[in-house]
N, C-alpha and C positions, 0 to 999 in steps of 0.2 A: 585719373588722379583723385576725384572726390571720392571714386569705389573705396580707394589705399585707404581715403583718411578715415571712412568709415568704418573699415576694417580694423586701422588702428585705433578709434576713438574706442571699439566695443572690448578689443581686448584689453585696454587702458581700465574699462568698468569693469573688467571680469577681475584684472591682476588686484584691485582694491577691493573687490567684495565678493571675490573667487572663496573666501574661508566661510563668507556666512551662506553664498549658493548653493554650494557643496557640503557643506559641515555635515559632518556624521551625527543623523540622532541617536543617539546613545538611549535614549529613554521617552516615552510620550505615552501620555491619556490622557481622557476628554479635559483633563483640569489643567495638564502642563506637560512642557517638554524640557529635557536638557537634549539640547544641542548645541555641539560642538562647543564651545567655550561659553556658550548663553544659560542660562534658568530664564523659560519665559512661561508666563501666567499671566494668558491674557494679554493687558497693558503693560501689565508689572514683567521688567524683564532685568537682570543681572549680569551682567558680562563680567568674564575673569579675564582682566590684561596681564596678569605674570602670576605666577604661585607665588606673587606677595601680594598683590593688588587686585578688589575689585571693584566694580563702582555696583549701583543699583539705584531704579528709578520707584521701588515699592513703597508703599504707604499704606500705615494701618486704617484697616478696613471698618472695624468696631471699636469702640471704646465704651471697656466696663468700668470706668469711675475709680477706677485704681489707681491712688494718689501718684505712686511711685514714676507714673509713663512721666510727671511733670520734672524728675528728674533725672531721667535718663539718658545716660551720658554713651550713649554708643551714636557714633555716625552713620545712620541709615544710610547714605548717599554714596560713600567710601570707604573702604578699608585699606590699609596699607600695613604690610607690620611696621609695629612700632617697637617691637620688645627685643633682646637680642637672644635668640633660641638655639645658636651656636652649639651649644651645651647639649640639645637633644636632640633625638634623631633625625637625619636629614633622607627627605623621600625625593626620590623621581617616578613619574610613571606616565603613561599614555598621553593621559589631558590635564590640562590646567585646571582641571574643576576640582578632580582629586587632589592632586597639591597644593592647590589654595588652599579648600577645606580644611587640610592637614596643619597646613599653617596658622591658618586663621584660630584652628581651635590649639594648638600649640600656645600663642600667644596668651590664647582665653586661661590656660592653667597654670603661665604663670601669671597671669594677674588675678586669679582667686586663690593665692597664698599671700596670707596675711603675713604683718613681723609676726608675731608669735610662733611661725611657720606650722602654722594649722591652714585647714586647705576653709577658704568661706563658700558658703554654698550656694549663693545666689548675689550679682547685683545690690539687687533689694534686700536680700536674705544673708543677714552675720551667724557667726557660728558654726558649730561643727555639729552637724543630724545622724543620727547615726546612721539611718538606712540611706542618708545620700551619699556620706562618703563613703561608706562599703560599696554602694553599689557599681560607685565609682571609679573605684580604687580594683575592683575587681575587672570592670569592663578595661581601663588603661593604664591608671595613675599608679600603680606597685611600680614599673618597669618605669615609668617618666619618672617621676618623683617619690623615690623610695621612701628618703626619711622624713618629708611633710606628711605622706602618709602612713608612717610610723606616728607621728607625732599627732595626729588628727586620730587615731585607732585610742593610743592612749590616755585622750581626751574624755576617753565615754568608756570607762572605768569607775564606778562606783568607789564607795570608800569600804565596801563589800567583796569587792574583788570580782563582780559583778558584771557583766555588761547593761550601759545604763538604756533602757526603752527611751527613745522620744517621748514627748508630753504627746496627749492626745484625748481620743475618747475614752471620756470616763473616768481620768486620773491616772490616763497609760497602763503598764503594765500590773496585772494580764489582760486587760481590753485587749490591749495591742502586745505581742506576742514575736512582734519580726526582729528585735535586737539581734537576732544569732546568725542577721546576715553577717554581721560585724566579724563573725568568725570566718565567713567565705572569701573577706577581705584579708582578714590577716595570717590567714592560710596562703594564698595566694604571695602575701607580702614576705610569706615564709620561701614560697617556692622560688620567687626571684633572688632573692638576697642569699638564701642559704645558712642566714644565722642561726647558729645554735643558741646565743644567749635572748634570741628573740622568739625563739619557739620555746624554748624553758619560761620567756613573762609570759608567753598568752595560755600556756598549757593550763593552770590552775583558774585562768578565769573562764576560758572555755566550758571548762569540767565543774564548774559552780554551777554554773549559767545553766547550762545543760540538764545536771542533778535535779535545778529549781522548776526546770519549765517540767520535767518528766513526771513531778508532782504536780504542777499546778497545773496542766498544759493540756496534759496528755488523756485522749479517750479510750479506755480499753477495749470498749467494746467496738467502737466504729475503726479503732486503730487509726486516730487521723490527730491532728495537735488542732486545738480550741482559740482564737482570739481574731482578731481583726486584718482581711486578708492585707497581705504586706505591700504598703505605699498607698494602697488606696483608704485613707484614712480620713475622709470627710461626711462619714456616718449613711448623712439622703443622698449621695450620690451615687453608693453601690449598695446598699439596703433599704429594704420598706421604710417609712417614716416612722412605725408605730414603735420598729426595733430602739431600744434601751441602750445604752454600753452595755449594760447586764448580759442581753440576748445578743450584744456582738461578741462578749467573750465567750457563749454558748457556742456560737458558730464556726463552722471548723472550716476552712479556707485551704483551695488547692496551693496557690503560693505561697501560704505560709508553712505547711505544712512540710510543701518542700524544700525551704530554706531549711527547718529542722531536718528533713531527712540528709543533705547534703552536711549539715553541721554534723550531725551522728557521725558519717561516713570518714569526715575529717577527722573526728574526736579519735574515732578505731585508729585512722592511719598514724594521730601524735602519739597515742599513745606503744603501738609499735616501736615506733622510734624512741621510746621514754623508756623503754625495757617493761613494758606492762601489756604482755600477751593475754592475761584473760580478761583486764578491761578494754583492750583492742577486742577482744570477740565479744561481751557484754553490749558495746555501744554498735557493733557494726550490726547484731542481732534486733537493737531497736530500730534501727533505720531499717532492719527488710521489714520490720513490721507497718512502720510508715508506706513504704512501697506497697505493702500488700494491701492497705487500709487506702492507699490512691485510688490504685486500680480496679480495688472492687466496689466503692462508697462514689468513687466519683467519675470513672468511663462512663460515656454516653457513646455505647456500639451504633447506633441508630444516626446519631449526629457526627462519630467522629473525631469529636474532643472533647478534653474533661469540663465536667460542670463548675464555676464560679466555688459554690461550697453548700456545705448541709446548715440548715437553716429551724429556727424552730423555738419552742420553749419545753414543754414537755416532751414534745416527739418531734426529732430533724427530720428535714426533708432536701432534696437535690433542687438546686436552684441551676436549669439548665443554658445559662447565659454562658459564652466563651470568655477567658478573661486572658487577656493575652500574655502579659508577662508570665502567670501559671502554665499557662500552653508551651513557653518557649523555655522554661524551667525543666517541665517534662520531661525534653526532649534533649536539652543540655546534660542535666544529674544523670540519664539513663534509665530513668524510668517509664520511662514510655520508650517499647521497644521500638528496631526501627520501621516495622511495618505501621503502628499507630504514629511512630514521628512524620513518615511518608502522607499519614492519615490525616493527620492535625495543618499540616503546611497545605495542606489541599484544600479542608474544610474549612478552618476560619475565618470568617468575612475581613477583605481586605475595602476599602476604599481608594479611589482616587491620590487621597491626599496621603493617606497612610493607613495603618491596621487600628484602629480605636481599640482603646484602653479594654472595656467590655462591647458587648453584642448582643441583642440588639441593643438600645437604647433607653435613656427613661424620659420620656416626656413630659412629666411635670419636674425637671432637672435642668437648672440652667449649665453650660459648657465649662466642665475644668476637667474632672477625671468622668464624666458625662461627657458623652459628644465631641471627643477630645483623644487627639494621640498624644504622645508623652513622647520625645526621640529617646530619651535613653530606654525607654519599656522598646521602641523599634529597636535599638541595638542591639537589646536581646534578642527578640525576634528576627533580625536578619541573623546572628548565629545560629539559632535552632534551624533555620531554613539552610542555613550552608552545611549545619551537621547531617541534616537531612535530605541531603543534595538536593531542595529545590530550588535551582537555580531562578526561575521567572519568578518565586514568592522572594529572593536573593535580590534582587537585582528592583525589586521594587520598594522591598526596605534601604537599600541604597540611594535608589532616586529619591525616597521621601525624606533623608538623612542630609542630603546635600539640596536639596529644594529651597529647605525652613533658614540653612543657615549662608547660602549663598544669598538667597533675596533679600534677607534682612540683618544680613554684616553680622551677626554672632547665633550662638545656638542660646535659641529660646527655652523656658522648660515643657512648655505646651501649645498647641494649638487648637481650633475649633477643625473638628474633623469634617465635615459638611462646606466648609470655605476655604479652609488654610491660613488662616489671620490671627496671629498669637495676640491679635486685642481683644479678642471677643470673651476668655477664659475668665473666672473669678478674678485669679487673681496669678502671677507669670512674672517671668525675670531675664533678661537677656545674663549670658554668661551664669548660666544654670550650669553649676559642678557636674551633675551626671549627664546632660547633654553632651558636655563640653568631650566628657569622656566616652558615649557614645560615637561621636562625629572620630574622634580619635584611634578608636577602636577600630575602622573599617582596614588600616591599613594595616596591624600587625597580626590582627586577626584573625580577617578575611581574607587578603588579597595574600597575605603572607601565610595565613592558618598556623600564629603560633603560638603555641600551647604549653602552660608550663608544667614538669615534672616535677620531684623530688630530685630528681637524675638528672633532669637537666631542660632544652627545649625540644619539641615536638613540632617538625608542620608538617600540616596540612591543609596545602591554598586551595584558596576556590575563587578563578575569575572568570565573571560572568565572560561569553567569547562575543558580546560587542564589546567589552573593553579586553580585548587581548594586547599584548604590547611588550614591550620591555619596560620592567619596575628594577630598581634599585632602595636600597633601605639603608645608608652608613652610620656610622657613630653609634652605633647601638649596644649601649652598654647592660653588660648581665653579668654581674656577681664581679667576675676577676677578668673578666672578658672584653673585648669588644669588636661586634663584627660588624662584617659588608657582605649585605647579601643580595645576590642581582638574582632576578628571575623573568623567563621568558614563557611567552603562549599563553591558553587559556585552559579553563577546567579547571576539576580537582580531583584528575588522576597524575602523580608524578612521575614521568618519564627519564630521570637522572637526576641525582640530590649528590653532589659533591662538597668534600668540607677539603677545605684547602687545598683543592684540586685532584683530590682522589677520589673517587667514586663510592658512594656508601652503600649497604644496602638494606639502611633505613634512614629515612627522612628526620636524623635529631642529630642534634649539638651537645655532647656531654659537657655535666657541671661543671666538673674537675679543669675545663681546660681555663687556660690562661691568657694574656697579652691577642695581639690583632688577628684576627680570623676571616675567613674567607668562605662563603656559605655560595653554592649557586644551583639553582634550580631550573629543570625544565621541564615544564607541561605537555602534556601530553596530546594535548591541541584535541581532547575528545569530547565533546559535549554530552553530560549527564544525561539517563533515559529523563523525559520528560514525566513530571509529578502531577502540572498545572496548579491553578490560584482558585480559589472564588471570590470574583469580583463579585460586591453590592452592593446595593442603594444604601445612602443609610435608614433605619428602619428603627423601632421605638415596640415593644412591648408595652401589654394596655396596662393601662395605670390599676394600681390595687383596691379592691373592692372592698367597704368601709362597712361592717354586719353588724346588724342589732338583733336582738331577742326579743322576739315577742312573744311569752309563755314557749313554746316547744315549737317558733319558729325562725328559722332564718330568714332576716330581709334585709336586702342594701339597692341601692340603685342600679338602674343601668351602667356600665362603664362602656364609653368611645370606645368603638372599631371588636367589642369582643363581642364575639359569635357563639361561645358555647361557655357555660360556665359550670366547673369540677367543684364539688364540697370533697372536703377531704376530712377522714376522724383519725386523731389518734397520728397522722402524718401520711396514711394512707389516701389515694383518689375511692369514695363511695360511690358516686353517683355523678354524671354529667346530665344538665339540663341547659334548658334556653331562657327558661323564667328568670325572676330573680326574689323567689321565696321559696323555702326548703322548709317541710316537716321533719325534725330532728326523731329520728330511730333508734336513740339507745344512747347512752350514758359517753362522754367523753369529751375530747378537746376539738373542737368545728374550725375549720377554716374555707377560705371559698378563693377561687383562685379564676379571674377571666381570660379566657382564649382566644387568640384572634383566627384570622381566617388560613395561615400558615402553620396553626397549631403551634407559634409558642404564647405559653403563659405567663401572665401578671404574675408579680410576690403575691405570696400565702398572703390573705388577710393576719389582721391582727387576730391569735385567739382565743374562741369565744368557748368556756366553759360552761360541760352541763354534767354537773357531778351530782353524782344522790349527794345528800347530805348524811348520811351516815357514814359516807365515806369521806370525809374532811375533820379532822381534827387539828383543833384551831391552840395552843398555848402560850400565856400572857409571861414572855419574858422575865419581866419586873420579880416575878412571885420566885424565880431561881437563879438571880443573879446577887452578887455579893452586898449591890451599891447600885441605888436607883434612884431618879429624882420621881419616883409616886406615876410616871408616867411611860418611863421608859427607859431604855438602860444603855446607857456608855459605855461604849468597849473601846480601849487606847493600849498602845504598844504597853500600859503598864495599867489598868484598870480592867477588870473582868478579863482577866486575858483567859482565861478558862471558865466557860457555860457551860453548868451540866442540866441535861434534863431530861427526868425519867418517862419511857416512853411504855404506854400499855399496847400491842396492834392484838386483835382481833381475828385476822386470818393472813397465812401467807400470801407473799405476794410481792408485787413492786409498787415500789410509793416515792412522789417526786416530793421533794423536802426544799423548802425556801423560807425567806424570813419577810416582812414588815419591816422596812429600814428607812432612815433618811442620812444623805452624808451630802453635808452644807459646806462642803470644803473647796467646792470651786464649779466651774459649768461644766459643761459634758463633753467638751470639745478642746479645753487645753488642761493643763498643773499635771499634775503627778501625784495624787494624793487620793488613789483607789486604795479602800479596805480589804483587806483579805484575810479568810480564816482557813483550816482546816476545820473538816465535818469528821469527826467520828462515832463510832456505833460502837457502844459494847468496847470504845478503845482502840479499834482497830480505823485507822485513816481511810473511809471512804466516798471523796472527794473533796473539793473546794467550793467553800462560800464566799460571791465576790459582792462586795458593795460599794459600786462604783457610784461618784461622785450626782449630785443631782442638780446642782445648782448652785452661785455662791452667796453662804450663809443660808440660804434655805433649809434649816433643820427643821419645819414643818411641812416640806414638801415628802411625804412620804407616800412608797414603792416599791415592790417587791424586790428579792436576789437574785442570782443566778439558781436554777434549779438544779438539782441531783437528783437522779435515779438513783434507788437503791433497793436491793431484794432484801426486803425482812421476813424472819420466821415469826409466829403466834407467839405471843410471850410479853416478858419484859423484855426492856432494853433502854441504855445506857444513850442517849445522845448528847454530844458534847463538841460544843465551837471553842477553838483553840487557836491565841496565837505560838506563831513558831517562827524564826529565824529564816526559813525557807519561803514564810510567804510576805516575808519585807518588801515593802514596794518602793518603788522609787525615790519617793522623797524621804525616806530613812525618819524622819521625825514626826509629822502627821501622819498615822494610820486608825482612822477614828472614823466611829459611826453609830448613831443610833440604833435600834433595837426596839421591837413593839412585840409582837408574833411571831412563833414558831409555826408556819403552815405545814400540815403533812397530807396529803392524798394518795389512795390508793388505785392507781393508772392503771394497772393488768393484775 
């Protein structure tokens, strides 16, 4: 009889804690696992009681002094829905951790639309960004919430007709150069809905916006677009310290470059539709040019994936750090074919907690877009990894997607990538818009793969096969339509795609159709060849080496952890050494760059010029401008708006051209109120001068401009700064700056 009881009492413990003995891990490394209905880290662990409810026992780990955590109104401890989400689509699938999430961040989107029915972007954060709601609106929010993100696109419109830049470095645009995600959004917002009268508003401000950057943007010779790479906009956190806004709009940036490329691609496809066949082939010929100015300025065959961006003042150079949202860009637009997409999901250091922002690291950098993943930059990256069938780099932007926002009851906008603790960052927001739409994106995108057309939808799922299962999707409303769609197994090979119970024999849903539809899919239960991940430590690139001149030599200190140290002329590697003083060999622009013991290198020093001086021709503004105060000269959207000044050169050749500026109209990191000119020669537009912001009211602070190359013949010539309508900037009313010197040097 005590045998029985004891028999009984163990299966008595097994029937009550048989789900957590047995639970299926679904996901685990050294930092965390999801099993079975749990997120555990460590002490901190999450349990999901229903895809409405979960509790959690996490608690932030750091605290960076960010006023906002004192009023943060999310309940660490529980969530429940509160909101009634009837209205959008309703998910089933495997486990409760998915469904929750789904829920959870359901509720989060409708509580960041405001009354104004503008979508807000943060918590802590009002207003409407432009790259956060596009970026948003493109990962989820078209298909959830059509006309808030209608209404949120329309918002950041110019009185130009423009798309308007966020404020930023420098006095934004062109520092900052990413507005024309705005187009990826409202393309997109195009292809859900299907309106004509909403692709006839965006068509002309597209086609401005575009017109303006291909003037001020764009580099012909490297083929690549100019400004500050997109979202990462906190200046020392993905550039040298010594960079300028000046030298961020020199810089030419993988992610930004290909938001323009996909924007072009879109511009070809409206304008097809708009009956204008040879501005469709005009713009689709600038976007191959963008492709081709990728793949040849910025592949690193040796590494794998493309470089961060070219770097520089008079001569760029390839800054070989991974930046991941450009990586998973790549691979998204199509520009990175799929053996380099195959290439890029395999090479890029992933971590523990998730894939970090860039690669390696900066150590004198404290953690935000440093040391930090970003979930909606992951939701990119688990796309590009499902496009790219790798499932294990899949399935860990998945874990890392549902980790951040099961343990801590909402999707944050960042976390410390080395901990996992969204307290440690600058500065962070629970119910972060592009998170929110990240975390949302997993189901219609990935698990469901769907994609929208002109014509209509496309899938193609990809489920990892530890979560094989039966998923359902209902209420899911598109244009005139609305379906239910069940899907069974795993992969993302399709084995039967029926619509309405007829067997297809392609995997989409045309526009055209109407009223309740029936969509059902089955996998093909095959698991993808294997790509594999690289997992790494995280890891830190040595800090930049700071050069002085001493007559005809270079000296700086030792830098931490660097082993060999490159002088580079001109933007070229001369010479590698172990010392840390160089005898300079010849006329040109120096920089020095240290190496660690894995061969990658520091940023370029700041650079240190050694020009003959016959070769610098120096001209005092004041003596050719209309209206001077005896010192220097004012240029405003309606004073000196045309500088001429006659130039004598002496030999052919290339000569980088900058000015002597000050522009006191704000600090380097927020307003809108960068100067811009056009540079012409002899009349003809050959490039832009920018004179970004330096400080506010600081018009004694003066600083060079952005530089131009330009090839002159022997002779006269005509040089002339000009304002123009196409280099309006943001704030449409201050566009002002001082004026001292005309620099010109003769570089090759």
């Amino acid at each position: 009889m005590m045998y029985c009881k004891s028999l009984l009492s163990i299966a008595l413990v097994f029937l009550c804690v048989g789900t957590e003995v047995f639970a299926q891990s679904y996901y685990k490394n050294k930092s965390y696992q999801w099993k079975g209905n749990e997120m555990i880290q460590g002490k901190w662990k999450a349990r999901v009681l229903s895809p409405t409810e979960i509790t959690s026992n996490y608690v932030r780990q750091m605290s960076d002094g960010f006023m906002g955590w004192d009023n943060d109104p999310i309940n660490r401890q529980h969530w429940t829905l509160s909101r009634d989400i009837s209205s959008l689509p309703v998910y089933t699938g495997p486990t409760l951790m998915e469904q929750a999430n789904y829920n959870l961040s359901l509720q989060e989107s409708l509580e960041a639309i405001e009354p104004d029915s503008t979508f807000r972007t943060g918590v802590f954060w009002g207003g409407v960004w432009t790259r956060d709601v596009s970026y948003s609106i493109l990962h989820a929010l078209a298909q959830l919430h059509p006309e808030v993100s209608k209404t949120s696109l329309l918002a950041k419109i110019n009185a130009n007709n423009r798309i308007i830049q966020d404020t930023g470095t420098g006095g934004a645009w062109p520092c900052s150069t990413d507005r024309t995600t705005w187009i990826l959004a409202a393309w997109e917002l195009y292809k859900v809905t299907g309106e004509k009268e909403w692709l006839d508003r965006i068509y002309p401000v597209i086609r401005n916006t575009v017109e303006d950057d291909r003037i001020v943007a764009y580099d012909p010779v490297t083929k690549l677009m100019r400004g500050e790479t997109s979202y990462l906009d906190w200046r020392e956190q993905e550039y040298p310290v010594w960079m300028q806004p000046n030298d961020i709009y020199q810089s030419e940036a993988l992610g930004t470059t290909l938001v323009h490329y996909q924007s072009l691609r879109i511009l070809s496809d409206i304008c097809r539709l708009e009956g204008q066949p040879r501005e469709a082939t005009k713009y689709a010929q600038w976007a191959s040019d963008l492709a081709e100015g990728i793949n040849r300025q910025l592949w690193q065959e040796e590494r794998g994936y493309y470089g961060i961006y070219l770097y520089g003042r008079r001569h760029l150079m390839l800054h070989p750090q991974s930046e991941t949202l450009g990586e998973a860009l790549a691979i998204l637009f199509g520009v990175a074919d799929e053996e380099r997409a195959r290439r890029i999901t395999a090479s890029v250091a992933n971590l523990p907690f998730g894939t970090p922002c860039i690669y390696p690291n900066l150590a004198d950098q404290v953690p935000y877009h440093n040391d930090a993943t970003w979930p909606f930059v992951q939701g990119y990256w688990m796309r590009a990894n499902a496009k790219a069938g790798n499932e294990e780099g899949l399935m860990h932007s998945i874990a890392s997607i549902y980790r951040g926002a099961t343990l801590w009851l909402s999707n944050q906008e960042n976390y410390v990538i080395w901990n996992g603790d969204y307290g440690g960052t600058q500065i962070n927001s629970p119910r972060q818009l592009w998170s929110v739409a990240a975390n949302l994106a997993v189901v219609p995108a990935i698990y469901f793969g769907m994609q929208y057309e002109v014509e209509g939808i496309r899938f193609a799922p990809f489920v990892p096969q530890v979560l094989k299962g039966n998923r359902s999707l209902s209420n899911f409303k598109y244009r005139k339509a609305v379906l239910s769609i069940r899907m069974s197994g795993f992969g993302n090979r399709i084995k039967r795609f029926c619509l309405d119970g007829q067997e297809m024999n392609q995997p989409f849903f045309p526009a055209e159709l109407e009223g309740a539809h029936t969509v059902e899919i089955e996998l093909a239960n095959v698991q993808p060849a294997k790509i594999g991940v690289t997992y790494a430590d995280n890891a830190y690139q040595p800090n930049t080496p700071v050069l002085k001149l001493n007559d005809n030599q270079l000296v700086w200190q030792p830098v931490e952890g660097a082993v060999t140290y490159q002088v580079l002329r001109d933007g070229k590697v001369m010479d590698t050494l172990s010392g840390t003083v160089y005898t300079l060999n010849g006329r040109g622009e120096y920089q020095v760059q240290a190496v660690d013991a894995v061969g990658f290198p520091s940023f370029a020093s700041e650079p240190i010029y050694y020009d003959a001086p016959e070769e610098v021709q120096l001209y005092e503004v004041k003596e050719y401008a209309q209206s001077h105060d005896g010192r220097s000269v004012r240029i405003t959207r309606n004073e000196n708006i045309l500088v001429t000044i006659p130039l004598e050169i002496a030999e052919e050749g290339m000569y980088a051209i900058d000015w002597c500026y000050a522009n006191g109209n704000g600090p380097i990191n927020t307003e809108n109120k960068c100067a811009t000119r056009l540079l012409k020669v002899d009349g003809e537009t050959v490039g832009i001068s920018v004179f970004a912001q330096r400080g506010v009211n600081e018009w004694d602070n003066w600083g060079w401009s952005s530089v131009e190359s330009v090839m002159l013949k022997a002779g006269r010539h005509t040089l002339t700064l000009e304002f123009a309508d196409c280099v309006e900037n943001m704030n449409m009313v201050e566009n002002k700056a001082l004026l001292k010197q005309l620099r010109i040097v003769k570089i090759h």
